[in-house]
Biopython code that builds the backbone (N, CA, C, O; Angstrom):
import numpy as np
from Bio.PDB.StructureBuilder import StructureBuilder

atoms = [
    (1, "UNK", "N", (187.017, 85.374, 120.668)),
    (1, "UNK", "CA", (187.586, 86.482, 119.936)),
    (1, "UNK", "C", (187.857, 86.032, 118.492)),
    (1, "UNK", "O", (188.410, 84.933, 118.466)),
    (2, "UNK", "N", (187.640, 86.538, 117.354)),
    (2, "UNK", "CA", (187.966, 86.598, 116.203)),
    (2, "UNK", "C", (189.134, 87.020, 115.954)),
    (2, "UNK", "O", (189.821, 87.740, 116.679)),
    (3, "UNK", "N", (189.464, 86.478, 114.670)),
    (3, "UNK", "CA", (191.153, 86.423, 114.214)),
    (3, "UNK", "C", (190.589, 86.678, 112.846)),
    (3, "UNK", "O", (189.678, 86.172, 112.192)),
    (4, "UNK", "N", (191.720, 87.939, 112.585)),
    (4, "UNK", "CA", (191.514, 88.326, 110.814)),
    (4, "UNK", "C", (192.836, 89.105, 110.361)),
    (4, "UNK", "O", (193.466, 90.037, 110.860)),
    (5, "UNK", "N", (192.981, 88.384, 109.281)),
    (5, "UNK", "CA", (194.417, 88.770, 108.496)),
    (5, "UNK", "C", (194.457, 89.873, 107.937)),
    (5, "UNK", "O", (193.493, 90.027, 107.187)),
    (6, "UNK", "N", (195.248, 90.839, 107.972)),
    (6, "UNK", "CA", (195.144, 92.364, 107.245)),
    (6, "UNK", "C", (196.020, 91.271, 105.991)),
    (6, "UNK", "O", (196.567, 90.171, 106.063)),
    (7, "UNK", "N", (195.710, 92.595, 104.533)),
    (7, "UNK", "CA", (196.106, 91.901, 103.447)),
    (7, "UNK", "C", (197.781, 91.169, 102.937)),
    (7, "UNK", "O", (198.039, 90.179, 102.252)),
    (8, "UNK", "N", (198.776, 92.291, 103.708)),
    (8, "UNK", "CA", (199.839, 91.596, 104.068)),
    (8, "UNK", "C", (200.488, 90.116, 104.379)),
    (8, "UNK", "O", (201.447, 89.485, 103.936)),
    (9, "UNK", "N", (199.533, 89.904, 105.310)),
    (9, "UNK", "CA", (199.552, 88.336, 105.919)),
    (9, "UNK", "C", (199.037, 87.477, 105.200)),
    (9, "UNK", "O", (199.387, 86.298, 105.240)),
    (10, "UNK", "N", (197.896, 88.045, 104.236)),
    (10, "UNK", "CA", (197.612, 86.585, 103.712)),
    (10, "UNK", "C", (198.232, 86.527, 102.189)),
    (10, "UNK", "O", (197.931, 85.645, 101.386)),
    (11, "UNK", "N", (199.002, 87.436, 101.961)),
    (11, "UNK", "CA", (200.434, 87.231, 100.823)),
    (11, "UNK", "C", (201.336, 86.538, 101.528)),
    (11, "UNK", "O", (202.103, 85.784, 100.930)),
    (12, "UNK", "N", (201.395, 86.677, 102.909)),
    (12, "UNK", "CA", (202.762, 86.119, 103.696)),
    (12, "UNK", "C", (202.812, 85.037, 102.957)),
    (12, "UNK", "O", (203.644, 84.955, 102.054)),
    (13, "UNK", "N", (201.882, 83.975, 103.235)),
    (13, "UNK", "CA", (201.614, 83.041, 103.243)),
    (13, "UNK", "C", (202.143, 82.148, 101.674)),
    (13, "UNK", "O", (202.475, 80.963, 101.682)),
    (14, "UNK", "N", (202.124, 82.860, 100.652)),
    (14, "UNK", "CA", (202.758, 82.690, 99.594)),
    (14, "UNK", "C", (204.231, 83.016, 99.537)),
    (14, "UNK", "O", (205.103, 82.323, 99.014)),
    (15, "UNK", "N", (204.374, 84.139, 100.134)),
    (15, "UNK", "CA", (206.323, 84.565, 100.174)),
    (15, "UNK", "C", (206.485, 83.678, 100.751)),
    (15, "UNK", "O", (207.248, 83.046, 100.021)),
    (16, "UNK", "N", (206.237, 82.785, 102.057)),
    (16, "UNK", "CA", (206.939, 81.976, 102.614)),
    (16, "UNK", "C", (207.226, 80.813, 102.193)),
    (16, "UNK", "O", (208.254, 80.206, 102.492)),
    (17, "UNK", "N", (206.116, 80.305, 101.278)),
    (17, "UNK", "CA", (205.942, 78.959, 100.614)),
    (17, "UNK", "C", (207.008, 79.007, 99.711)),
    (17, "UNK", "O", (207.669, 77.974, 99.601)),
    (18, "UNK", "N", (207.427, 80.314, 98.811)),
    (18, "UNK", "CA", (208.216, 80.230, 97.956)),
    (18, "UNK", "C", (210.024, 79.709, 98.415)),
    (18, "UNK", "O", (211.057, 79.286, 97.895)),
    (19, "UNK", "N", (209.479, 80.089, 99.672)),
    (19, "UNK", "CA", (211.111, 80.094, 100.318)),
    (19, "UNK", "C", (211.154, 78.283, 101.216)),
    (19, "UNK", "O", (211.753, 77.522, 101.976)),
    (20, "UNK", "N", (210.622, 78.388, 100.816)),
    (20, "UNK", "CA", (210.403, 76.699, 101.277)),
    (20, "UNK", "C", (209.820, 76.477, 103.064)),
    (20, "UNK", "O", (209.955, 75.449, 103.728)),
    (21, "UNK", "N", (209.167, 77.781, 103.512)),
    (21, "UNK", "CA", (208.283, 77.314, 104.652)),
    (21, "UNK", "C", (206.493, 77.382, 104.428)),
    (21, "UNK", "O", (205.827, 78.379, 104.148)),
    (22, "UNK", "N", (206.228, 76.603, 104.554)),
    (22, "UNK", "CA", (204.895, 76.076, 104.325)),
    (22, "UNK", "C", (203.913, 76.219, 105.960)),
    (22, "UNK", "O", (204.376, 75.556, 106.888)),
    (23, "UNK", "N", (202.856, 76.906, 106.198)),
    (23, "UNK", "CA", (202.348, 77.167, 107.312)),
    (23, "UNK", "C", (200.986, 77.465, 106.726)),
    (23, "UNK", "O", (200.695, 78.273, 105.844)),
    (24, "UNK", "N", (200.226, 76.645, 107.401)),
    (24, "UNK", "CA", (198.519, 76.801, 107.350)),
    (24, "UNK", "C", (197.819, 77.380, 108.668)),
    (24, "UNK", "O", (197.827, 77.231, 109.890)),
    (25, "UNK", "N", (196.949, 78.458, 107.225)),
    (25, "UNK", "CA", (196.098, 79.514, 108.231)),
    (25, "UNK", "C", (196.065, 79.263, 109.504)),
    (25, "UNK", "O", (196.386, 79.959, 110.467)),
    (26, "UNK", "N", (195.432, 77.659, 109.391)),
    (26, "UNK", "CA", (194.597, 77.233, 110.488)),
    (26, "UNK", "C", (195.717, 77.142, 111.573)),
    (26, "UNK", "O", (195.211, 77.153, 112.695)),
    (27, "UNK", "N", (197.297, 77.042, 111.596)),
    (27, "UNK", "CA", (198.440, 76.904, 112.411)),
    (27, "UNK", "C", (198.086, 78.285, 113.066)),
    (27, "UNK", "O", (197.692, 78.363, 114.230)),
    (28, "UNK", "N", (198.269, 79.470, 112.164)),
    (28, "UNK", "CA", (198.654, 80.764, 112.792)),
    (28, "UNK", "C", (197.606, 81.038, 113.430)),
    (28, "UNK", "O", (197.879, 81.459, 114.555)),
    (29, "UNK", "N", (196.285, 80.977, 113.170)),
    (29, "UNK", "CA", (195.053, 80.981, 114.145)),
    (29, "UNK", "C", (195.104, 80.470, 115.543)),
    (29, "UNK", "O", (194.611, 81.018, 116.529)),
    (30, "UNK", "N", (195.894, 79.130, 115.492)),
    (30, "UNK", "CA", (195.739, 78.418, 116.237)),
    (30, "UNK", "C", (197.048, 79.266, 117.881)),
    (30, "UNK", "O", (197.027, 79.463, 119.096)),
    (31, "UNK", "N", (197.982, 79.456, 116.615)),
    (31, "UNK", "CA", (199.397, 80.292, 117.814)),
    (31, "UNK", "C", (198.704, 81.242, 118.648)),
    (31, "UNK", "O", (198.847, 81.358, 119.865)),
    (32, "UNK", "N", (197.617, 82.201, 117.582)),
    (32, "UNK", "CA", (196.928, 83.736, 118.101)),
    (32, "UNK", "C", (196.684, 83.090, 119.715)),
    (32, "UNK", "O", (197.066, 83.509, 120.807)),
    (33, "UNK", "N", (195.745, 81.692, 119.266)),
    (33, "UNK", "CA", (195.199, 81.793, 120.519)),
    (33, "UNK", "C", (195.153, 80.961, 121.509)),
    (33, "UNK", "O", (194.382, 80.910, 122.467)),
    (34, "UNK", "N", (196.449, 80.004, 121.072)),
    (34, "UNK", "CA", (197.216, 79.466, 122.372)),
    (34, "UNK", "C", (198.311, 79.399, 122.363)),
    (34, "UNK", "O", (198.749, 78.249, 122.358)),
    (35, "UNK", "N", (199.294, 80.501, 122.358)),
    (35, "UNK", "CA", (200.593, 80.386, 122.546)),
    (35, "UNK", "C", (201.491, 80.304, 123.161)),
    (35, "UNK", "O", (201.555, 80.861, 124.256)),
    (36, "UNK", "N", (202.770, 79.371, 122.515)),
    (36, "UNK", "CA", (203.550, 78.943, 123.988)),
    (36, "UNK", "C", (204.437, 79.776, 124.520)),
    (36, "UNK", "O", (205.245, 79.571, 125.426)),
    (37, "UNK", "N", (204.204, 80.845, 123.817)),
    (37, "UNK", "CA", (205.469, 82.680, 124.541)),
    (37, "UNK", "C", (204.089, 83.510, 123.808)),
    (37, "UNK", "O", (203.226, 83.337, 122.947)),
    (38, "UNK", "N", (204.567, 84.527, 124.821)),
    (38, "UNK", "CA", (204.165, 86.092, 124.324)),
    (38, "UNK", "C", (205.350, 87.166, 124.213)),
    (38, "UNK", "O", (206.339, 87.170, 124.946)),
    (39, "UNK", "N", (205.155, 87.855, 123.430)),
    (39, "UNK", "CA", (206.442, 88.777, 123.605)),
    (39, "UNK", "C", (205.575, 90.051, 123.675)),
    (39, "UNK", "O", (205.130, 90.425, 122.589)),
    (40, "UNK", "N", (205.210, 90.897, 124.929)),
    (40, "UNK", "CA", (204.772, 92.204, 124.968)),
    (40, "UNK", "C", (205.953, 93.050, 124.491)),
    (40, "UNK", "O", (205.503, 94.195, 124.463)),
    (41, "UNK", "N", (207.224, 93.080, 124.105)),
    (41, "UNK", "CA", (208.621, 94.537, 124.210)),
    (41, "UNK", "C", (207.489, 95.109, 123.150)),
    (41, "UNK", "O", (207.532, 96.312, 123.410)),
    (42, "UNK", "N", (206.688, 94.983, 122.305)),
    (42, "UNK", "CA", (206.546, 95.720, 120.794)),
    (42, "UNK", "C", (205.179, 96.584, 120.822)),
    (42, "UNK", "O", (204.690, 97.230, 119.895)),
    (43, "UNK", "N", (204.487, 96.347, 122.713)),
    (43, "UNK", "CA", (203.176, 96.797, 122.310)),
    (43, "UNK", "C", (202.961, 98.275, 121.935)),
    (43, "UNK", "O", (203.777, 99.088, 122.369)),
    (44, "UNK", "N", (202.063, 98.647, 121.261)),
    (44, "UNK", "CA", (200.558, 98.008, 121.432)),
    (44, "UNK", "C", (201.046, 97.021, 120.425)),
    (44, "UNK", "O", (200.109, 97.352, 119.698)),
    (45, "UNK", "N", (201.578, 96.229, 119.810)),
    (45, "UNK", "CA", (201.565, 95.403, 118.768)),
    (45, "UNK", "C", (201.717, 93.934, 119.859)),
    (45, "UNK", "O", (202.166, 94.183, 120.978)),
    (46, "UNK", "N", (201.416, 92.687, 119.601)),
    (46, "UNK", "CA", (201.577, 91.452, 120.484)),
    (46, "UNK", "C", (202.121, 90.605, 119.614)),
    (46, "UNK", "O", (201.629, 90.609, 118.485)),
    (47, "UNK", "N", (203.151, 89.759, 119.869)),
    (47, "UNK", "CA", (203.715, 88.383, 119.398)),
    (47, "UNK", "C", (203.591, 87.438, 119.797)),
    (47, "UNK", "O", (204.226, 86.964, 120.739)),
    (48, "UNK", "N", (202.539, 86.810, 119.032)),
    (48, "UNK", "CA", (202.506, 85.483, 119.576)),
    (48, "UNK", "C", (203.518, 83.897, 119.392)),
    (48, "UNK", "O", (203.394, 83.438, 118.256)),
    (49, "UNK", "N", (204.171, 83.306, 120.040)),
    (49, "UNK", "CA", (205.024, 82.689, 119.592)),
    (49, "UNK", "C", (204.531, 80.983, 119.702)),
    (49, "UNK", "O", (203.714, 80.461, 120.460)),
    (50, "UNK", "N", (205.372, 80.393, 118.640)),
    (50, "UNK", "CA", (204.329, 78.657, 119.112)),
    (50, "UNK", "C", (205.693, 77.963, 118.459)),
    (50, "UNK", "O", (206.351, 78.662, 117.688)),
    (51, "UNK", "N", (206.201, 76.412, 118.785)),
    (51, "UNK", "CA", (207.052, 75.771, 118.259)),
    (51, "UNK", "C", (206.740, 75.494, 117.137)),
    (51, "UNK", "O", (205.683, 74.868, 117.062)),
    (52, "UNK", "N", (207.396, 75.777, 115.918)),
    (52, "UNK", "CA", (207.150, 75.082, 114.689)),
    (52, "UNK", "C", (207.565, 73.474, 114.337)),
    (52, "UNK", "O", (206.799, 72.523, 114.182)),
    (53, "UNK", "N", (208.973, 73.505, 114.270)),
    (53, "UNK", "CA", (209.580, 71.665, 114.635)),
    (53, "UNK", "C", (211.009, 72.118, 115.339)),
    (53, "UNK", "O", (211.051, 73.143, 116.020)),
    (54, "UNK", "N", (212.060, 71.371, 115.154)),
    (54, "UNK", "CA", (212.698, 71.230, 115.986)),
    (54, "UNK", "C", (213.701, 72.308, 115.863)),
    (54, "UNK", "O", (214.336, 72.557, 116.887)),
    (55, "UNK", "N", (213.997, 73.082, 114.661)),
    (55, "UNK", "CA", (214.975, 74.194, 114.883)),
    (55, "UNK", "C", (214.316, 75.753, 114.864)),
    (55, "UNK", "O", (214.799, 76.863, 115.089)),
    (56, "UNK", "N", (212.857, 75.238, 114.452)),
    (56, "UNK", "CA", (211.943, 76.815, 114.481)),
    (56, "UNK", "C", (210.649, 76.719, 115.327)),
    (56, "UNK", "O", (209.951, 75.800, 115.755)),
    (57, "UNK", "N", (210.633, 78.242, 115.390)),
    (57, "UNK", "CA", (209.428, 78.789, 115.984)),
    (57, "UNK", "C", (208.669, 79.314, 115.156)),
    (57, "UNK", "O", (209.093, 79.388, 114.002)),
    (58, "UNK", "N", (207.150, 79.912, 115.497)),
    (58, "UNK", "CA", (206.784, 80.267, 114.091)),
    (58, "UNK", "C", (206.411, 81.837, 114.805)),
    (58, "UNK", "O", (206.155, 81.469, 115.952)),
    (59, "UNK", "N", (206.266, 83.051, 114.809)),
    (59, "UNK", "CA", (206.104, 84.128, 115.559)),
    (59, "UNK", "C", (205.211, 85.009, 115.256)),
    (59, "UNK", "O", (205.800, 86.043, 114.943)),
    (60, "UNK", "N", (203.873, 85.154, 115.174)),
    (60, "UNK", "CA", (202.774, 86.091, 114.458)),
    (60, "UNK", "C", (202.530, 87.536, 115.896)),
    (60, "UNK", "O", (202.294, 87.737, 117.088)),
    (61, "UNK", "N", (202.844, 88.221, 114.458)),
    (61, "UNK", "CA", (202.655, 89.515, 115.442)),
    (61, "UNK", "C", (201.320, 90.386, 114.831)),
    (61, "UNK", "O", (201.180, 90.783, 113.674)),
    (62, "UNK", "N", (200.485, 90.538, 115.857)),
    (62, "UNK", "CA", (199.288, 90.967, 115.799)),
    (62, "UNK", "C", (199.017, 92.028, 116.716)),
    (62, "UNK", "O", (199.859, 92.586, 117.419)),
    (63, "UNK", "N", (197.381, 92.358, 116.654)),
    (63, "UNK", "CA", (196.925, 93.413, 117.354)),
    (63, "UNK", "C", (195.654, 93.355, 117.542)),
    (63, "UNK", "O", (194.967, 92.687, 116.770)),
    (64, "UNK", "N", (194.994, 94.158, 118.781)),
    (64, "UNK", "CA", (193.920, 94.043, 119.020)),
    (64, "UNK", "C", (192.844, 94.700, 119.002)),
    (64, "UNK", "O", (192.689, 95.456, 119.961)),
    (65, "UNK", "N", (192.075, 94.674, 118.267)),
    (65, "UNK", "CA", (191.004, 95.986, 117.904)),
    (65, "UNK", "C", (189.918, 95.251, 118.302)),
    (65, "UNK", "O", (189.638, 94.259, 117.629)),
    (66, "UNK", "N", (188.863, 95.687, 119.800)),
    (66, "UNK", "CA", (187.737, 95.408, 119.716)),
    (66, "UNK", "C", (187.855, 94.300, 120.597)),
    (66, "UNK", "O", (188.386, 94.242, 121.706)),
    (67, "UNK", "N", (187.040, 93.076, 119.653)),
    (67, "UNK", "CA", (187.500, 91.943, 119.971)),
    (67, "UNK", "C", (187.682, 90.779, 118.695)),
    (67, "UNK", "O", (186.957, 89.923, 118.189)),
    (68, "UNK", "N", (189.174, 91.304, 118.477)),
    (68, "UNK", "CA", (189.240, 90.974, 116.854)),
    (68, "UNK", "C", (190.988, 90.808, 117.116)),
    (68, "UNK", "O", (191.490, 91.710, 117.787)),
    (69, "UNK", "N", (191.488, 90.213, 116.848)),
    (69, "UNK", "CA", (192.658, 89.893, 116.791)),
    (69, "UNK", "C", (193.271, 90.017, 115.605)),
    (69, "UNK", "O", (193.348, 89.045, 114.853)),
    (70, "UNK", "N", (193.748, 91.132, 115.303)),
    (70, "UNK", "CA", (194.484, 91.570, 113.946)),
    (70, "UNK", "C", (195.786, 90.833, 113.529)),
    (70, "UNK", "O", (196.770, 91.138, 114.202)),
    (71, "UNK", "N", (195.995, 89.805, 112.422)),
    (71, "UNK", "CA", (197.281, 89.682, 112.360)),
    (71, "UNK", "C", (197.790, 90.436, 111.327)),
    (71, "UNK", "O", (197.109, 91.045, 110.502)),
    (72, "UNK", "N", (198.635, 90.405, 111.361)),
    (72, "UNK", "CA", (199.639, 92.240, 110.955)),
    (72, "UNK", "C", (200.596, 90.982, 109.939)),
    (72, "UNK", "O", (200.661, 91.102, 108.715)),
    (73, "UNK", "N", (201.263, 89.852, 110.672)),
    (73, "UNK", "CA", (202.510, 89.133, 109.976)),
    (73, "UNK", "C", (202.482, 87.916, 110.381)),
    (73, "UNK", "O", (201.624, 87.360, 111.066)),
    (74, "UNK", "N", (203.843, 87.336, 109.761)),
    (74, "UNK", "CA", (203.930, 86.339, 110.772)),
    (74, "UNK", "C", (205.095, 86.018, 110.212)),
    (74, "UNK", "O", (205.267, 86.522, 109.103)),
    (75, "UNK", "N", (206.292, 85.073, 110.782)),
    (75, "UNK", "CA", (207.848, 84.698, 110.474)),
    (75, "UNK", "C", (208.212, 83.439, 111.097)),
    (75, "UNK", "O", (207.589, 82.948, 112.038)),
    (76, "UNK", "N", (209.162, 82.966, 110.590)),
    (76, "UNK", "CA", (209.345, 81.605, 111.173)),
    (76, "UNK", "C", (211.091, 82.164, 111.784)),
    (76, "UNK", "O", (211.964, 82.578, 111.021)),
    (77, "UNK", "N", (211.233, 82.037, 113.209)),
    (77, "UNK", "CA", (212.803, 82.183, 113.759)),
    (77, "UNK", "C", (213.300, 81.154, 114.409)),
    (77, "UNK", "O", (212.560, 80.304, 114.903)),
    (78, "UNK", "N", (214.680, 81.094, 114.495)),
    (78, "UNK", "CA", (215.300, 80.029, 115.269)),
    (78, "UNK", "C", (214.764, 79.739, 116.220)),
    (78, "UNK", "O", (214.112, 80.760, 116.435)),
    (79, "UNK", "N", (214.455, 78.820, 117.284)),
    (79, "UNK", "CA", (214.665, 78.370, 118.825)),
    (79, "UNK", "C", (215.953, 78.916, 118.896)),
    (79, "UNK", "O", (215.892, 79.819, 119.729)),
    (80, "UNK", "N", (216.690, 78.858, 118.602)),
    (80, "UNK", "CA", (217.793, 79.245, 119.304)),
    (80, "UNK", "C", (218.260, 80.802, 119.885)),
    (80, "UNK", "O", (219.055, 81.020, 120.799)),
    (81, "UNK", "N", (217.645, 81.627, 119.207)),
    (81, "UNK", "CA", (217.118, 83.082, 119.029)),
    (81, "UNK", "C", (216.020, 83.233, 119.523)),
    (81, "UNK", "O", (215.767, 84.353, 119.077)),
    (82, "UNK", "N", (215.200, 82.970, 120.084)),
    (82, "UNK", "CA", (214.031, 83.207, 120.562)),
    (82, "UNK", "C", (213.342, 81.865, 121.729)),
    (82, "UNK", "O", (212.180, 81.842, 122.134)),
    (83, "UNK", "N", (214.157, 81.104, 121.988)),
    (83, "UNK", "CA", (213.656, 80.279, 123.051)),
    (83, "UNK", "C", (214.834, 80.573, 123.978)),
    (83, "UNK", "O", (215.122, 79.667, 124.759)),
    (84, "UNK", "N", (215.617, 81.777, 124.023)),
    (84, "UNK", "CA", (216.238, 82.037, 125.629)),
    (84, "UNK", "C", (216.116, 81.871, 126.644)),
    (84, "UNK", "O", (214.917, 81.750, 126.895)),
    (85, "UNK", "N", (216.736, 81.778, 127.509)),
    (85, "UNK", "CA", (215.574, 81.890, 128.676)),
    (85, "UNK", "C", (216.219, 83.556, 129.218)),
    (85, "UNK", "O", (217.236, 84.206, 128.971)),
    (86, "UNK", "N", (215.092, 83.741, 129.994)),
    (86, "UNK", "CA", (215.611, 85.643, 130.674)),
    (86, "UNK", "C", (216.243, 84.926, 131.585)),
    (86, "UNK", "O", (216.885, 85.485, 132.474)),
]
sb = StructureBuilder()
sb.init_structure("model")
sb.init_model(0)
sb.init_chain("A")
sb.init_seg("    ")
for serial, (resi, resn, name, xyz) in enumerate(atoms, 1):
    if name == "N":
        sb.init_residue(resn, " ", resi, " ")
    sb.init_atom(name, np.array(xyz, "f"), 0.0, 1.0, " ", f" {name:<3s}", serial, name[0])
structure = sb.get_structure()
């Protein structure tokens, strides 16, 4: 399956740097398509979630057209907020 950034996401990528988180393409590609959570609550939209280091996660929320994996965003959140357990 292919992975492609709507234009949003690949500005992310600069807002975030400015704020002092730094994340390469090749990371968020990599979350799309092996990630260590999914969060379905948002579909049709999908979150993919992957550990960033030790106090973050990194969380790209995408979509699926075809067989094309849309990423829509992406954010960096606590573990502590998002590694709950249910």
């Amino acid at each position: 399956m292919q992975v492609r950034f709507t234009t949003h996401a690949l500005r992310k990528f600069a807002i975030l740097r400015r704020h002092g988180f730094s994340v390469a393409k090749r990371q968020v590609v990599q979350a799309v398509e092996k990630p260590d959570r999914m969060d379905y609550s948002r579909l049709p939209l999908l979150i993919a979630q992957v550990g960033f280091d030790k106090r973050r996660v990194l969380r790209i929320v995408y979509k699926v057209e075809g067989d094309t994996k849309v990423v829509i965003t992406f954010y960096p959140g606590k573990r502590s907020q998002y590694e709950k357990e249910n």
